[in-house]
C-alpha positions, -999 to +999 in steps of 0.1 A: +092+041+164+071+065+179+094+092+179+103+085+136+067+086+131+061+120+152+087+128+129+072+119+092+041+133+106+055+167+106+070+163+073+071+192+047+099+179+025+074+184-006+051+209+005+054+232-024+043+204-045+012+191-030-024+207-041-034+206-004-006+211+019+015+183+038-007+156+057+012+126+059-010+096+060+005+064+076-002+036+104+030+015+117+042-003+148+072-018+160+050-055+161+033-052+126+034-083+110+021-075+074+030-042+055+008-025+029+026-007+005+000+016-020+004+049-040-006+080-020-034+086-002-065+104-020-089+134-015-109+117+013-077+098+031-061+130+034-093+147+049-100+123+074-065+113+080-073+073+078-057+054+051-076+035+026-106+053+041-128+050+003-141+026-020-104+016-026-099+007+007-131-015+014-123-036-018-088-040-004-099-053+027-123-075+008-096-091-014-081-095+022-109-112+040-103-087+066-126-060+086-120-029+094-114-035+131-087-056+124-071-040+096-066-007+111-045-025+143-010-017+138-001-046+155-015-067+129-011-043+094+013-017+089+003+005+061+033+030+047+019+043+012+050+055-014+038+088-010+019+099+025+006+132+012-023+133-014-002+147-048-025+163-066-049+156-095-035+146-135-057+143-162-064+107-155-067+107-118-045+114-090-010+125-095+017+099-085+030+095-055+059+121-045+089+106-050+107+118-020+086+097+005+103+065+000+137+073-003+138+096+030+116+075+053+110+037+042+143+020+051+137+040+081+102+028+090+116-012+079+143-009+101+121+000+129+094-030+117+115-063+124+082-088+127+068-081+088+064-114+073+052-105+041+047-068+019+018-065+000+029-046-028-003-026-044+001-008-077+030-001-101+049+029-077+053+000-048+061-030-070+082-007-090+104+004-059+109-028-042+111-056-069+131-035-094+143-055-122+125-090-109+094-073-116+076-088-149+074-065-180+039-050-168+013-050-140-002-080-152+027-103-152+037-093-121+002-102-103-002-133-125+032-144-114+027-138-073+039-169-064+075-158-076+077-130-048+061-151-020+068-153+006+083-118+018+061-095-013+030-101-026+021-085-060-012-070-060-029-050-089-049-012-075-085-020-054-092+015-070-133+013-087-112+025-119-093-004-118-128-025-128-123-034-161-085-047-155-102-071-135-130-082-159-103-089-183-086-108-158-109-130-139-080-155-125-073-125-103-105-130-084-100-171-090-065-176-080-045-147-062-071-131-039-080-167-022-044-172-019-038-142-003-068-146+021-047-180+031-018-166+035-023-134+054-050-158+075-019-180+088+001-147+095-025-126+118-044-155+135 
């Protein structure tokens, strides 16, 4: 494992793309029990080098009733993004994620991560990639309909602040999944 992610760590597959060079953001171990799937990191992940380092991150770890100190052990949370470099800015926020990251290095990583006992899958790119067609027609479906991936991926919409008003139109996110998840990855990391 160590030598893989020495290896991803040095990766410039799709330098010529990114805004502000190659910095590939990820935390894994050979013991991880959970795996966080996101997007790509953003401006401030890719400056300090610590993933969900931002707003994004802190509501994450609030759906997840977990700290910091606990969510950055790699022998509790593994966090492999689609995309480990920041890609840029679009007109509504950041780019996508590249989309050579998961093909080259995620089966990889997996095969190197036997102990994960559940994915959470965060954002369209990740629940895109590894439900494929069982995915429901949008976003919403899919997070409504978590219980259908359980127990090995768990559907989870963006902690990004512009994701805000998704979640005012969708209160039973706050009701019914994030408690649920706090139970479930509670019985996995304690």
């Amino acid at each position: 494992m160590k030598a893989l992610l020495e290896t991803i760590k040095g990766c410039t597959l799709c330098e010529p793309h990114l805004p502000l060079g190659p910095n590939p953001v990820l935390v894994a171990s050979k013991n991880s029990k959970v795996l966080i799937i996101g997007q790509a990191p953003g401006t401030r992940v890719h400056a300090t080098g610590i993933p969900w380092n931002d707003a994004s991150g802190r509501e994450l770890r609030r759906w997840m009733g977990v700290d910091a100190g606990l969510f950055y052990d790699p022998e509790i949370f593994g966090i492999v993004p689609m995309g480990f470099c920041y890609p840029g800015k679009g007109k509504g926020g950041d780019l996508p994620p590249r989309p050579e990251c998961a093909p080259t290095w995620h089966a990889a990583l997996l095969e190197q991560m036997p102990h994960i006992q559940m994915t959470l899958l965060i954002g369209q790119y990740a629940q895109n990639h590894y439900l494929g067609k069982e995915k429901g027609k949008n976003l919403t479906e899919t997070v409504r309909n978590f219980e259908r991936y359980l127990p090995e991926y768990f559907p989870l919409v963006h902690p990004s602040p512009r994701n805000t008003m998704w979640q005012r139109r969708n209160p039973w996110f706050e009701d019914q999944v994030v408690p649920e998840l706090r139970r479930r990855l509670s019985r996995l990391i304690t």
